[in-house]
Every structure is written in structure tokens, then in C-alpha cells.
C-alpha positions in Angstrom: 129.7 118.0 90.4 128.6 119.3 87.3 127.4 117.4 84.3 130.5 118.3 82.2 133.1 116.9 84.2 131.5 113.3 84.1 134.5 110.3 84.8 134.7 106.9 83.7 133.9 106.0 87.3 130.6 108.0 87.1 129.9 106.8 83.3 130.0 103.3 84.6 128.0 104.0 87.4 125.4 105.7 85.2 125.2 102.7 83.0 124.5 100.3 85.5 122.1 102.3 87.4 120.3 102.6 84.0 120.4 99.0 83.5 119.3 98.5 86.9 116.6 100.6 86.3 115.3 99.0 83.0 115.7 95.6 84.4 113.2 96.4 87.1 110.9 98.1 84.9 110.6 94.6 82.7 109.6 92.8 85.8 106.9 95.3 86.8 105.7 95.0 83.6 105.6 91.3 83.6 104.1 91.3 86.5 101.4 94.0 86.2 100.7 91.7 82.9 100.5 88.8 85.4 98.3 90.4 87.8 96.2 91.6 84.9 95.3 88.0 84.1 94.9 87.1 87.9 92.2 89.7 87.9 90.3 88.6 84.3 90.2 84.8 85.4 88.5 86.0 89.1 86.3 88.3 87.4 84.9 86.2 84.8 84.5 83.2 87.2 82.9 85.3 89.7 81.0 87.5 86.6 82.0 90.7 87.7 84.1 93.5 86.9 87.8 93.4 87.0 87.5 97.0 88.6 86.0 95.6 91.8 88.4 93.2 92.1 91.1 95.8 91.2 89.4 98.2 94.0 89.6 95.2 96.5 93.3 94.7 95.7 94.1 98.4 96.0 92.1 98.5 99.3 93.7 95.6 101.0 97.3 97.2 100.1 96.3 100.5 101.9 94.8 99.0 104.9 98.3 96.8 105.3 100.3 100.2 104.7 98.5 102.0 107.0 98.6 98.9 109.5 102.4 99.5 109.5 102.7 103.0 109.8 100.4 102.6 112.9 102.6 99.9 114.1 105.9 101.8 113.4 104.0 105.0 115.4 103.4 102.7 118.6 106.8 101.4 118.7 107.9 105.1 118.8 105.2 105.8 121.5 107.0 102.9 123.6 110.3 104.0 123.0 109.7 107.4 123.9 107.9 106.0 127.4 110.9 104.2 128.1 113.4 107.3 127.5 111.1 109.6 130.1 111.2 106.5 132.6 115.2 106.5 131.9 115.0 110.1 132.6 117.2 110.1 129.1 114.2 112.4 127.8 
């Protein structure tokens, strides 16, 4: 559908998403802001940078994301071994 022929049904819609969207954009703000000061306190008591401690963060978070997609990868694995044994596949 073009953009011209916009109803009320869509302009609603387009509102809410909007709102939506700047709701959550507050909260990640808030809480980068929160996590911001998480970081200063543990890098001033521990006297060093906030960028290690940033770089620890952002390390952890990839290990667990890549944690899951290996877990998601060997669930497929099994599934797949149990459609050959089925003779499904």
C-alpha cells in the first residue's frame, strides 16, 4: 500500500508503534544511564578503568549469545538424528 492512501486504521497504528517505540527508547536510556554508574562505582573501587569493566561486560554477553546459538545448533543436530532414525528424512 502506498503511502498516500494511509487510513485511520493505519494512522492509529502508526501512532502507537511510534509511541511504543519512544517509550522503549527512554528505558534504554535509563538504563544505559544506570549501567553507566554500575560501571564508575566498580571501577573506582577497584581503581581501574571503566573500559575494562565495559570490555568484561561486552565479553560475558557474547560468550552467552554464542552459548545459545550452539545450544540451538545441537538441538537441531538431535532433531535431525531422530527424523533419519524415523526414516521421515
Amino acid at each position: 500500500m502506498p503511502l498516500t492512501i494511509i487510513t485511520p486504521e493505519i494512522t492509529a497504528q502508526i501512532k502507537q508503534t511510534i509511541a511504543a517505540g519512544e517509550q522503549v527508547l527512554e528505558e534504554i536510556d535509563e538504563l544505559k544511564e544506570s549501567m553507566s554508574e554500575y560501571v564508575k562505582n566498580l571501577s573506582e573501587e577497584l581503581d581501574i578503568k571503566p573500559a575494562v569493566v565495559n570490555k568484561a561486560i561486552k565479553l560475558a554477553h557474547k560468550q552467552k549469545k554464542e552459548n545459545a546459538v550452539q545450544d540451538a545448533q545441537e538441538e537441531v543436530n538431535d532433531v535431525e538424528i531422530l527424523l533419519h532414525a524415523a526414516g521421515v528424512i
